[in-house]
PAZAPA-4460 file (N, C-alpha, C; in steps of 0.05 Angstrom, whole numbers, plus 32768, in hexadecimal, padded with zeros to 4 digits):
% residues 280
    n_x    n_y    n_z   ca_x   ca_y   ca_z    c_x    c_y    c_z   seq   type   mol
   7F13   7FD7   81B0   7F06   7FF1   81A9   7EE8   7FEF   81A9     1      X     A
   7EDF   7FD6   819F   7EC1   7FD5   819F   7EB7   7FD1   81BC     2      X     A
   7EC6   7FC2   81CD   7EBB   7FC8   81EB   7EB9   7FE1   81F7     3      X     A
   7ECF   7FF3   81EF   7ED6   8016   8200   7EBB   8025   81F4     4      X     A
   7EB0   8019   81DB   7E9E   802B   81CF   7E8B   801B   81D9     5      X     A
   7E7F   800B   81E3   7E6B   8009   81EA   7E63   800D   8208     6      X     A
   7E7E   8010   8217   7E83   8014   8231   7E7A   8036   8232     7      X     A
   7E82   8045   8223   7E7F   8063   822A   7E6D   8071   821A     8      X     A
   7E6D   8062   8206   7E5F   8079   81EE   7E44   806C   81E3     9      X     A
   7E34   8088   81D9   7E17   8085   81D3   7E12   808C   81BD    10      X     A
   7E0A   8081   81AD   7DF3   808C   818C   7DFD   80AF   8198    11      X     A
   7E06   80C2   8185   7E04   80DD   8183   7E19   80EB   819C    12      X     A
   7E2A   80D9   81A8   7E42   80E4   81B2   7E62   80E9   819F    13      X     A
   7E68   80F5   81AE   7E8B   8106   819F   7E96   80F7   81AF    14      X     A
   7EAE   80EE   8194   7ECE   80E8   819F   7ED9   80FC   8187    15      X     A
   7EFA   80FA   819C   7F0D   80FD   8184   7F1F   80E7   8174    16      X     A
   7F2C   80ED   8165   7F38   80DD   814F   7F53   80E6   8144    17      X     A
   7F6A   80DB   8144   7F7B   80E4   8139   7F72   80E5   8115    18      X     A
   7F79   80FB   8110   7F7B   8108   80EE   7F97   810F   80E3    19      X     A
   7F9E   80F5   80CC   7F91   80DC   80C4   7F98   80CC   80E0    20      X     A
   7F8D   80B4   80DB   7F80   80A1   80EF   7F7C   8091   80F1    21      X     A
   7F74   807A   80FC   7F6F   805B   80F6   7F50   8055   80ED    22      X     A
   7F50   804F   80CE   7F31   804C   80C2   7F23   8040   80D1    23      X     A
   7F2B   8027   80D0   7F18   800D   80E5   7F08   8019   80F7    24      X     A
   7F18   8030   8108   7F08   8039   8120   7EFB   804F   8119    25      X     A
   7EFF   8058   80F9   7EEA   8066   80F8   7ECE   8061   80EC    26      X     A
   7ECD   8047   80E4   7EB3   803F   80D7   7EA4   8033   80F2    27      X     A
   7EB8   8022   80FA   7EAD   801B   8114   7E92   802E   8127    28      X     A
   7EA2   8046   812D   7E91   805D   8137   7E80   806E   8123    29      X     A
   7E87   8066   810D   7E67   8070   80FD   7E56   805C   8102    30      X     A
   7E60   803F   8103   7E44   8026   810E   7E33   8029   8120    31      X     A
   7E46   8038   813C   7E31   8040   814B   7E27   8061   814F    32      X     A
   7E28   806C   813B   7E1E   8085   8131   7E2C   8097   8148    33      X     A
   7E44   8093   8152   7E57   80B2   8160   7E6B   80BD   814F    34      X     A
   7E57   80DA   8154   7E6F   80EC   8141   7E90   80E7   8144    35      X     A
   7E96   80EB   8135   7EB9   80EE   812E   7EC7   810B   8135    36      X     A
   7ED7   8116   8141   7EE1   8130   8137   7F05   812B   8133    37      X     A
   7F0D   812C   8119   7F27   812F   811B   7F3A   813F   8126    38      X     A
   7F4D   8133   8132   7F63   8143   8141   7F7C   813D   8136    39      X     A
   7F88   8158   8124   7F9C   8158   811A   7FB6   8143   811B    40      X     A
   7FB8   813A   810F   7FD4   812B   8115   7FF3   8134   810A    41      X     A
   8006   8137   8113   801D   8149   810F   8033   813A   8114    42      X     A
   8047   8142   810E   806A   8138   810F   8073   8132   812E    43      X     A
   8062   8138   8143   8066   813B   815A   8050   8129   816C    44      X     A
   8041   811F   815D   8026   8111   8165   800A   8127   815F    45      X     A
   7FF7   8121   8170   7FDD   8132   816A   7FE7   814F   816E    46      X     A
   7FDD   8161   8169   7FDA   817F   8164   7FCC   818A   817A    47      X     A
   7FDA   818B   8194   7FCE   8190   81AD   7FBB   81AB   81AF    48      X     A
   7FC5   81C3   81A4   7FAC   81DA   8195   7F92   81D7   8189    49      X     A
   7F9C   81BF   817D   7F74   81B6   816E   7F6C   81A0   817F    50      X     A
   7F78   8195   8189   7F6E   8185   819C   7F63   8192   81B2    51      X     A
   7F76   81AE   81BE   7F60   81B9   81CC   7F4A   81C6   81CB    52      X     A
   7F4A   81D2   81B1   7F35   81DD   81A2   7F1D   81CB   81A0    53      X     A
   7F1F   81B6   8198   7F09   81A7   8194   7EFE   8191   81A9    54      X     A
   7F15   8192   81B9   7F09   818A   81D5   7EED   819C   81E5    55      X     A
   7EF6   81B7   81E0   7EEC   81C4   81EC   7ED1   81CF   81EA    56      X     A
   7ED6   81CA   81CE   7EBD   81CD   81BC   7EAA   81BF   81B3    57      X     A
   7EAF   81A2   81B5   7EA1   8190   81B5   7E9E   8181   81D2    58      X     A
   7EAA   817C   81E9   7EA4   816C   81F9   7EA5   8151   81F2    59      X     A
   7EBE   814B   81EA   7EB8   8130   81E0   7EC3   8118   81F8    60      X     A
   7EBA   8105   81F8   7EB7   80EE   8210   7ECD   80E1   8215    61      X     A
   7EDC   80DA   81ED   7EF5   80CD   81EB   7F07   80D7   81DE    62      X     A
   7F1E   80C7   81DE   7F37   80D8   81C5   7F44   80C2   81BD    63      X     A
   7F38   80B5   81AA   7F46   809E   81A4   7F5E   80A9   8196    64      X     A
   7F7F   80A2   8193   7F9A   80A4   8191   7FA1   808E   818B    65      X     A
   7FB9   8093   817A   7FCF   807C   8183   7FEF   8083   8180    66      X     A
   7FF6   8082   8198   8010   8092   81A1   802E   8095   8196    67      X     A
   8024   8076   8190   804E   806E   8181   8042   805F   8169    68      X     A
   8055   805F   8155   804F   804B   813D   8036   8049   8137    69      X     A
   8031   806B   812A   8012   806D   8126   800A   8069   810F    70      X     A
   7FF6   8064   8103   7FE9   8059   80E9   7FCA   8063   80E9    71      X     A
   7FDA   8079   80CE   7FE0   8072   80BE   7FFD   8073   80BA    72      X     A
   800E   8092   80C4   8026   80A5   80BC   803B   8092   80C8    73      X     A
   803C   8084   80E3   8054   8076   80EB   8060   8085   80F9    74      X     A
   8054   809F   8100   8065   80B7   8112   805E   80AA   812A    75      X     A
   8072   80B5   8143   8068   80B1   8163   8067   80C9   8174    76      X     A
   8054   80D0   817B   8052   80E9   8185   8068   80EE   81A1    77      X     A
   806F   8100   81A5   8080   8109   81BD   8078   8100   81D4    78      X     A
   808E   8105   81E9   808B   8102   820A   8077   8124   8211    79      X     A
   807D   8133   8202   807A   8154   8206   805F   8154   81FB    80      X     A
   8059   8143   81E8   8038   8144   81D3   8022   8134   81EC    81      X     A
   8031   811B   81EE   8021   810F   8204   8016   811C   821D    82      X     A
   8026   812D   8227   8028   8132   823D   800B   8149   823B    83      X     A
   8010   815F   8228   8005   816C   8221   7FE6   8162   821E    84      X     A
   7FDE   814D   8217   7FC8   8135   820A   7FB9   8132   8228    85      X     A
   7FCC   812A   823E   7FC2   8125   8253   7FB9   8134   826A    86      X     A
   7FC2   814F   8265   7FB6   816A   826B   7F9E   817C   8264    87      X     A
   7F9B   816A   8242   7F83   817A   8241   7F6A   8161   823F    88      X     A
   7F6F   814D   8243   7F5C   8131   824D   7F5B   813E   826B    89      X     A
   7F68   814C   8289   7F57   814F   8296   7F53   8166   8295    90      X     A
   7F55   817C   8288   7F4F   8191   828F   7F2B   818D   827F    91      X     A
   7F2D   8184   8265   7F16   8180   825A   7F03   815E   8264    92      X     A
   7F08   8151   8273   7EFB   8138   8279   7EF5   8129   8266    93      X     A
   7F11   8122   8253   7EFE   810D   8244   7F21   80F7   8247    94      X     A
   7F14   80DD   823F   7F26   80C5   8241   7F38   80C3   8225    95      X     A
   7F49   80BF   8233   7F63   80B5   8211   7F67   8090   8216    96      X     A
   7F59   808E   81F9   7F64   8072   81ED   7F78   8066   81E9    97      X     A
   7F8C   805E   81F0   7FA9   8060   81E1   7FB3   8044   81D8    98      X     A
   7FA8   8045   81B9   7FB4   8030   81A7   7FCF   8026   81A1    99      X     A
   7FD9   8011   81B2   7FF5   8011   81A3   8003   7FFD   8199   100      X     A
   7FED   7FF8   8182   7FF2   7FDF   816C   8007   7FCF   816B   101      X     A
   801C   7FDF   8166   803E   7FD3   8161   804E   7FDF   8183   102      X     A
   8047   7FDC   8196   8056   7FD4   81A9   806B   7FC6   81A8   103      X     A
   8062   7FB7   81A2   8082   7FA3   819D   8091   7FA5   818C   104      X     A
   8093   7FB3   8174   80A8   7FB9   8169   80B5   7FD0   8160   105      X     A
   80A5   7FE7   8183   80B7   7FF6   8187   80CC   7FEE   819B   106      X     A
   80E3   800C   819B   80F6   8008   81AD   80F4   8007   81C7   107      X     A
   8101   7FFF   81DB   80F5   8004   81F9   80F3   8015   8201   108      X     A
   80E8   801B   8218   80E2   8031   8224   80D8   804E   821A   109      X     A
   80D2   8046   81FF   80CA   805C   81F3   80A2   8066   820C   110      X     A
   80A2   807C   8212   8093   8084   821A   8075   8080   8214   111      X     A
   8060   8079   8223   8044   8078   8220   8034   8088   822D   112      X     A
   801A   8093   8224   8002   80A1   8237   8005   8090   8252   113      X     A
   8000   8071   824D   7FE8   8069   825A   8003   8069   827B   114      X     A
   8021   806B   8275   8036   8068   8289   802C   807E   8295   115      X     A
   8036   8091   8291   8031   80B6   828D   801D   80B5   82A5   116      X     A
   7FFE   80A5   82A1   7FE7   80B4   829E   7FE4   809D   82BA   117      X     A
   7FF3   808B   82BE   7FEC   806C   82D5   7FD1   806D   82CA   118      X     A
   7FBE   8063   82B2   7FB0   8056   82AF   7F94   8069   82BC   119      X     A
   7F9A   8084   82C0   7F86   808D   82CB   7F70   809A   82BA   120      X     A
   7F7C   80AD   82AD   7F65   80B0   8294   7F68   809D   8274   121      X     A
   7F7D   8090   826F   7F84   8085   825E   7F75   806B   8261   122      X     A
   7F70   8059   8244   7F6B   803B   8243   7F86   8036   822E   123      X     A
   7F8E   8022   822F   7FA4   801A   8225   7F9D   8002   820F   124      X     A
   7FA3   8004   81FC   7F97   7FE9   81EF   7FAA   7FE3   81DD   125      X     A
   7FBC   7FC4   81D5   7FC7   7FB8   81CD   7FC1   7F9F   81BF   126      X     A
   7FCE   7F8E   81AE   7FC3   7F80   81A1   7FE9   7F70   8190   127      X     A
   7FE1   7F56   8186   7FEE   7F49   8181   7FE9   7F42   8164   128      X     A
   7FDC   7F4B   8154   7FD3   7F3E   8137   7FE2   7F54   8120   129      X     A
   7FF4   7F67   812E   800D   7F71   8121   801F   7F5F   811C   130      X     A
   8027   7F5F   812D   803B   7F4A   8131   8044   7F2B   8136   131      X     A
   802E   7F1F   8132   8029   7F08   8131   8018   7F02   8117   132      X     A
   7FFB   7F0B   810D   7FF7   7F05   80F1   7FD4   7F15   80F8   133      X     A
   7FD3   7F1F   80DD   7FB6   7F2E   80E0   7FA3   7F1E   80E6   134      X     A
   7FA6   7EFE   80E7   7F86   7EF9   80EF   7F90   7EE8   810E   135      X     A
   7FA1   7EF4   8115   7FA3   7EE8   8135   7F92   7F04   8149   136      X     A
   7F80   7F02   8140   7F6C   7F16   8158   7F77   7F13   8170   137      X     A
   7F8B   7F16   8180   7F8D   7F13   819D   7F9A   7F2E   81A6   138      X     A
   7F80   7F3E   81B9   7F92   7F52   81BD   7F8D   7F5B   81DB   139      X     A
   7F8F   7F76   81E6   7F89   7F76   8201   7F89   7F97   820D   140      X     A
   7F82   7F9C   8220   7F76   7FB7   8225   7F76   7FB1   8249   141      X     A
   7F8A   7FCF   8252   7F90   7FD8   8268   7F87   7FF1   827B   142      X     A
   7F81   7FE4   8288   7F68   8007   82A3   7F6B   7FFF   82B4   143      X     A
   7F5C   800F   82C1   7F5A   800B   82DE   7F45   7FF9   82DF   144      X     A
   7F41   7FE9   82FA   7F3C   7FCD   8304   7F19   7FCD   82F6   145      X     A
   7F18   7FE1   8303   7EF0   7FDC   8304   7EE8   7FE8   82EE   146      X     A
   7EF8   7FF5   82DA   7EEE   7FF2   82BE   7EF2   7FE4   82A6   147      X     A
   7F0E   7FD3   82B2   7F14   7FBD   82A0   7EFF   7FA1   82A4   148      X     A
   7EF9   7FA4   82BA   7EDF   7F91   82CA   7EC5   7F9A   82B6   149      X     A
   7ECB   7FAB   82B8   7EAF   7FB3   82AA   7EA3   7FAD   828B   150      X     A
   7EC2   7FB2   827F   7EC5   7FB0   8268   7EC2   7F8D   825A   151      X     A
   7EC5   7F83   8278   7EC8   7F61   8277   7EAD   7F59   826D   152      X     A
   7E9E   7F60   8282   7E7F   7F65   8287   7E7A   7F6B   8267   153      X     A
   7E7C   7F7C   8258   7E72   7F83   823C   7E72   7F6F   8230   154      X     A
   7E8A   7F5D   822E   7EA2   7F4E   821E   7E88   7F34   8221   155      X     A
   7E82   7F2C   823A   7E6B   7F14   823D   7E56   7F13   8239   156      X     A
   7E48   7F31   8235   7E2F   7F31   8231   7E33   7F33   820E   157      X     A
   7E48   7F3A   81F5   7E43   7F3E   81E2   7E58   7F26   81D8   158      X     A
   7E68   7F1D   81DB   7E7D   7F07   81CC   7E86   7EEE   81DF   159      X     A
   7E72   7EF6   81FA   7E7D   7EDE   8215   7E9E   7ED3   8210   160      X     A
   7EA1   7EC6   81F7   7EC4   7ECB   8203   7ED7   7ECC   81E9   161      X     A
   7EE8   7ECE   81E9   7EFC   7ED1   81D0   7F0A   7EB1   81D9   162      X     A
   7F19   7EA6   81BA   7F2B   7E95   81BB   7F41   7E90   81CD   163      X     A
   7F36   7E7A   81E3   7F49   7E71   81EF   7F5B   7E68   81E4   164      X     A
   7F53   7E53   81CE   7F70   7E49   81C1   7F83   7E5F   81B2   165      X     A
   7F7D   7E70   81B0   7F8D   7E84   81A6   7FA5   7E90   81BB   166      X     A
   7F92   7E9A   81D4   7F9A   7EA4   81E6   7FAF   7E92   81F9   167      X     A
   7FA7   7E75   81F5   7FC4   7E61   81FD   7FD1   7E65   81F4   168      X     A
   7FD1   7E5C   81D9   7FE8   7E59   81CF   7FF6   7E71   81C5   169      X     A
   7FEE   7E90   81C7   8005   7EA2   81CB   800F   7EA6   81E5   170      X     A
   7FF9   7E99   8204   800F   7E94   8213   8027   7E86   8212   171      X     A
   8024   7E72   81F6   803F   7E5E   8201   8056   7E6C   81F0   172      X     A
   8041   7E81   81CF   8060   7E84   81CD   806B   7E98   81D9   173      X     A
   8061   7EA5   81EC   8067   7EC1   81FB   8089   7EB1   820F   174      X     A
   8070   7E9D   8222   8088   7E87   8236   8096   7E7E   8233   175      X     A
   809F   7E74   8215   80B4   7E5B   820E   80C3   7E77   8204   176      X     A
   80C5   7E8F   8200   80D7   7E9D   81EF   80D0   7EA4   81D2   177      X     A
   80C2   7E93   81C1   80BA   7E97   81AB   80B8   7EB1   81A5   178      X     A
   80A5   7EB9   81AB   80A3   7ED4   81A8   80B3   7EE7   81A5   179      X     A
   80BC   7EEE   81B7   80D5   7F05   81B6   80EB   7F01   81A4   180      X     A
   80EF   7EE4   8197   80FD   7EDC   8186   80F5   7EE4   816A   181      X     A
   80DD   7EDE   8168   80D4   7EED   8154   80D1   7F0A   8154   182      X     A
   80C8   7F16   8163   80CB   7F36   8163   80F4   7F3F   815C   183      X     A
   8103   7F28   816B   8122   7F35   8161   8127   7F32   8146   184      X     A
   811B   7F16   813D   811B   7F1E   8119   8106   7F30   8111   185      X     A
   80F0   7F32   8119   80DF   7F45   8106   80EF   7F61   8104   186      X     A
   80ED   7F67   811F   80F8   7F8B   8123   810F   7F90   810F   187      X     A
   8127   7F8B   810A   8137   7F92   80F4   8130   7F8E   80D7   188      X     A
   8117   7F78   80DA   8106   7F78   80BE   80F8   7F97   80B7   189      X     A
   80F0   7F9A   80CA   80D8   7FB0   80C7   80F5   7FCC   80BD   190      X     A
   810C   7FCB   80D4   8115   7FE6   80D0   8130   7FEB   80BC   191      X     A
   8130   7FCA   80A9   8141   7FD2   8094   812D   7FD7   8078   192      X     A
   8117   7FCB   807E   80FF   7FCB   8069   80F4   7FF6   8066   193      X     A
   80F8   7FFF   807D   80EF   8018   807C   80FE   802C   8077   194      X     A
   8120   8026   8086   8137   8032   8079   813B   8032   805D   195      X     A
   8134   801F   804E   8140   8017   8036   811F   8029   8021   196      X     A
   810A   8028   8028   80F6   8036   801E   80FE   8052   8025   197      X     A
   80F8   805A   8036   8103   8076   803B   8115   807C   8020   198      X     A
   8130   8079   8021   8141   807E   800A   8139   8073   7FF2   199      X     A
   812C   8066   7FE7   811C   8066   7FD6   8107   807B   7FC8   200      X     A
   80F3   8083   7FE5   80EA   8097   7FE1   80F6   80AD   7FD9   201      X     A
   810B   80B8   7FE7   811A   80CC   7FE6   812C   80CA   7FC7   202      X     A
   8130   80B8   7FBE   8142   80B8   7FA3   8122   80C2   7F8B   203      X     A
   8113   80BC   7F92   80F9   80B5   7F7D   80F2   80D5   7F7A   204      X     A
   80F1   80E9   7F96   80EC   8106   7F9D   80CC   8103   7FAC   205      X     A
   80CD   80EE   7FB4   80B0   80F1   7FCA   80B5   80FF   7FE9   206      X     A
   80A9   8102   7FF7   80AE   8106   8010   80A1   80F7   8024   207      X     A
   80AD   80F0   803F   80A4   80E7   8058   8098   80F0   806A   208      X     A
   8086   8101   8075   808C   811D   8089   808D   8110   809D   209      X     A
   8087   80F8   80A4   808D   80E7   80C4   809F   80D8   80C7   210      X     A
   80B2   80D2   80DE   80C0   80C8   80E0   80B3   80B3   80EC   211      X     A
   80B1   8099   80DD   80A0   8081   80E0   80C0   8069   80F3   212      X     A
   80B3   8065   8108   80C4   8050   811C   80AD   803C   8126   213      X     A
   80BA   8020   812A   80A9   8010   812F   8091   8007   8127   214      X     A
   8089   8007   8111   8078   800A   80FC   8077   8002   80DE   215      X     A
   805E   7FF4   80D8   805E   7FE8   80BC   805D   8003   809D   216      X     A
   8058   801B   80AE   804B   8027   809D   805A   8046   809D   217      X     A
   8053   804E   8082   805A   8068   807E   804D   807E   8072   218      X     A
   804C   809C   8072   803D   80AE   8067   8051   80B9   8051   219      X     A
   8044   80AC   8035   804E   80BC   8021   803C   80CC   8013   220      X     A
   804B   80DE   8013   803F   80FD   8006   803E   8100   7FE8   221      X     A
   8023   80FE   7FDF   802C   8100   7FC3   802B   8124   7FB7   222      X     A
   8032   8129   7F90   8032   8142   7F90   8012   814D   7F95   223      X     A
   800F   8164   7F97   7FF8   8173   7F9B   7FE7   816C   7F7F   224      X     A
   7FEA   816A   7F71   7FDC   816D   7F5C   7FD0   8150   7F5D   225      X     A
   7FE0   8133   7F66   7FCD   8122   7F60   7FB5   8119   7F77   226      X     A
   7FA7   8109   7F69   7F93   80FF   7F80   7F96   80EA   7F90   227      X     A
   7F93   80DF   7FAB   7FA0   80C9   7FA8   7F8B   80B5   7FA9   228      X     A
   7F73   80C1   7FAD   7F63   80A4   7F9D   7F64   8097   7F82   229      X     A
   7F64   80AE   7F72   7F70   80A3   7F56   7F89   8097   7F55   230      X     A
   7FA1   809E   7F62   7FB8   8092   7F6B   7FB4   8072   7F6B   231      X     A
   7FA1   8074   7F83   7F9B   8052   7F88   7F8E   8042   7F76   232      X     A
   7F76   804D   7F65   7F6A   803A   7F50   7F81   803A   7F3C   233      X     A
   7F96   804B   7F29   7FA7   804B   7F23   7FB7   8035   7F24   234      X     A
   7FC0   8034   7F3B   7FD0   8024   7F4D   7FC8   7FFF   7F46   235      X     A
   7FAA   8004   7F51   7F9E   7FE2   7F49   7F95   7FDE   7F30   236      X     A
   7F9F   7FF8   7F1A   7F9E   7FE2   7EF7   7FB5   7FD9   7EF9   237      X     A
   7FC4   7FD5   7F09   7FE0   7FD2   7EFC   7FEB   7FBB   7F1A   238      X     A
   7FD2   7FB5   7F28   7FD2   7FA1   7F3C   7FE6   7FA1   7F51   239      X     A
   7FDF   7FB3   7F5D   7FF7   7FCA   7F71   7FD5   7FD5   7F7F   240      X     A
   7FD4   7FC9   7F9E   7FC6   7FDA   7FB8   7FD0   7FE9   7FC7   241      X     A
   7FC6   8005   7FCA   7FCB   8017   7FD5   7FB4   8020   7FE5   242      X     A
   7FBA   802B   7FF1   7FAD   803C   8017   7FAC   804F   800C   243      X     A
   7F99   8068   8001   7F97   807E   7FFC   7F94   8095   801B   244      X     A
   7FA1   80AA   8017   7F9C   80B4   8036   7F8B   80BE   8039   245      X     A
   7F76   80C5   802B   7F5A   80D6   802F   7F4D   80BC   8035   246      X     A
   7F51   80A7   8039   7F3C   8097   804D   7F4C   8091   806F   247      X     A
   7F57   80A4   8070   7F61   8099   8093   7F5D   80B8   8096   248      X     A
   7F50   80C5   8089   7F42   80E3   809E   7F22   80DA   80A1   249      X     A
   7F20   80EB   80BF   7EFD   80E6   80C5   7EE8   80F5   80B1   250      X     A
   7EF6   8104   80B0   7EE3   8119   809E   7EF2   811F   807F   251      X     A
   7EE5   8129   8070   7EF1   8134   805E   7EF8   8153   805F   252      X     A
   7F13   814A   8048   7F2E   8161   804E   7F35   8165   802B   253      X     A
   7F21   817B   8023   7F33   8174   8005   7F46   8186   7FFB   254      X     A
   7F55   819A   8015   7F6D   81A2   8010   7F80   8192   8022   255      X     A
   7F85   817C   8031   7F96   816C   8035   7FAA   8162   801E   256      X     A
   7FC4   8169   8027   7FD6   8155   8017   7FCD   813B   800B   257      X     A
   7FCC   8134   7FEE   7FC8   8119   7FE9   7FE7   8107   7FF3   258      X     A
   7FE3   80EA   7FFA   7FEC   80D6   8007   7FEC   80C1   8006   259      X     A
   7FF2   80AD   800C   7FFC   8090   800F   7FF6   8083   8020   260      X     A
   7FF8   8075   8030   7FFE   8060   804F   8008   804C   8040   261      X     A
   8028   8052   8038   802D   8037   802F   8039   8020   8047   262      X     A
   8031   7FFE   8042   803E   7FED   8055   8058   7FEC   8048   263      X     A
   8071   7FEF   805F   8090   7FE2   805F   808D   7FD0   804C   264      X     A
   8080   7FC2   805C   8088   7F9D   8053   8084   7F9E   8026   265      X     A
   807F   7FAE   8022   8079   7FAE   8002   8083   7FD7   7FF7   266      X     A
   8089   7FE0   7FFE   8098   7FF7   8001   80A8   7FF7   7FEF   267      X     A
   80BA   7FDC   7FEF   80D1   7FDE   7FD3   80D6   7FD6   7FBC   268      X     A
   80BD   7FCB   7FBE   80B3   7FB7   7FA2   80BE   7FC3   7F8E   269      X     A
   80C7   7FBB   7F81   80C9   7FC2   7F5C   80B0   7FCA   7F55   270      X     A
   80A0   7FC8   7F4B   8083   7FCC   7F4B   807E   7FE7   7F55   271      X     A
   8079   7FE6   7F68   8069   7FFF   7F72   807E   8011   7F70   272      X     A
   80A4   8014   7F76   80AC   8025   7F73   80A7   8033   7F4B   273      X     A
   80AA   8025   7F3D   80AA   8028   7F29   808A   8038   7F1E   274      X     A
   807A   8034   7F34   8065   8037   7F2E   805E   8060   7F34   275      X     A
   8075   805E   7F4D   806E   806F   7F5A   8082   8084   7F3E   276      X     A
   809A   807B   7F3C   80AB   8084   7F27   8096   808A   7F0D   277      X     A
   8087   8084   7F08   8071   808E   7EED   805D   80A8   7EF5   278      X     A
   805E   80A8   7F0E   8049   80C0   7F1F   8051   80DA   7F18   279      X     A
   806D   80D9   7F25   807F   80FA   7F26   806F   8106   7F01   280      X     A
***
């Protein structure tokens, strides 16, 4: 992401942003001072109406997304949402980003922009430190020839090279099988850990509004009346971290649903359910 932004964008240019959205990439693009405009995010993927709306109205350059197993919510937007996404990228000329973190532990053939789109207005960008471990930085990013060249070019003039030894040795566990071995145990990890929260949720009286697949994470809805930043300090007297959802919008929203991004992997804790059980 830090190469695409320095490849296209300038101090005081527009992108878009899924709303809510991936933080990282939004502090990131306050570093290099380009506005943000959020673009709805919905049960179906982005909100192709405000997206055109604010395409149109801003002229913005990019649309950073991320298509399946999105994060914060865990929803995957449609073949019908996508399609829609890639219609108004040319009708309005701007490029789609397409983040897709947990690739691997979705199902096959589940549908992408960047298939859809052959790589023409789309950049594709992938990464392994899901699924392998947060400080394995090894990830990777797909275009066409002479802008992935280009993007090379960035890569040597600001970091000349990333970890070879890294980058071997997930060649070898890619070649020997390793890998995929691990993705056949992780994947039933991930989707009995989310089944089993879900009905949790549901016995407690919370709600889900996304149907989260392939994915560490989920959007819980808390009642209207609480806050969920207070939620979260709350939360850490009693030594329990939480993701408040008013920090994965670009802007501020202070009639948005208060929210969650809770991780699976800690979802069923005794602890936090019990915790959540003191809220209602």
């Amino acid at each position: 992401m830090d190469l695409i932004i320095k490849q296209f964008l300038s101090p005081g240019d527009t992108v878009l942003v899924d709303s809510p959205g991936y933080y990282p990439l939004f502090a990131k693009l306050k570093l290099y001072k380009i506005k943000m405009i959020g673009v709805r995010r919905g049960g179906t993927g982005p909100d192709t109406d405000d997206l055109e709306e604010k395409a149109r109205l801003h002229r913005a350059k990019l649309f950073f997304t991320q298509t399946l197993g999105h994060n914060p919510t865990g929803g995957c937007a449609t073949l019908a949402a996508q399609y829609q996404v890639l219609k108004l990228a040319e009708k309005y000329d701007f490029r789609v980003i397409e983040n897709d973190a947990f690739a691997d532990l979705l199902p096959p053939g589940m549908p992408r922009m960047a298939g859809l789109d052959q790589l023409d207005r789309v950049l594709y960008i992938g990464t392994f430190s899901k699924t392998l471990s947060a400080s394995f930085r090894v990830g990777y990013v797909a275009g066409r020839q002479a802008l992935v060249d280009s993007l090379c070019n960035i890569k040597m003039l600001t970091v000349v090279t990333s970890s070879d030894y890294l980058e071997r040795w997930l060649y070898s566990l890619i070649a020997n099988g390793q890998y995929l071995k691990h993705l056949r145990r992780l994947r039933p990890m991930v989707e009995q850990a989310s089944a089993q929260a879900l009905s949790n949720f549901s016995e407690l009286g919370y709600h889900v509004p996304y149907q989260s697949e392939g994915t560490y994470y989920m959007w819980l809805e808390l009642p209207g009346h609480l806050d969920d930043i207070q939620v979260a300090r709350k939360a850490a007297e009693d030594g329990i971290f939480l993701a408040p959802g008013t920090v994965f919008y670009p802007e501020k929203r202070p009639s948005q649903q208060p929210a969650l991004r809770i991780n699976v992997a800690y979802a069923n804790d005794p602890d936090f359910l019990a915790f959540l059980r003191r809220l209602r």
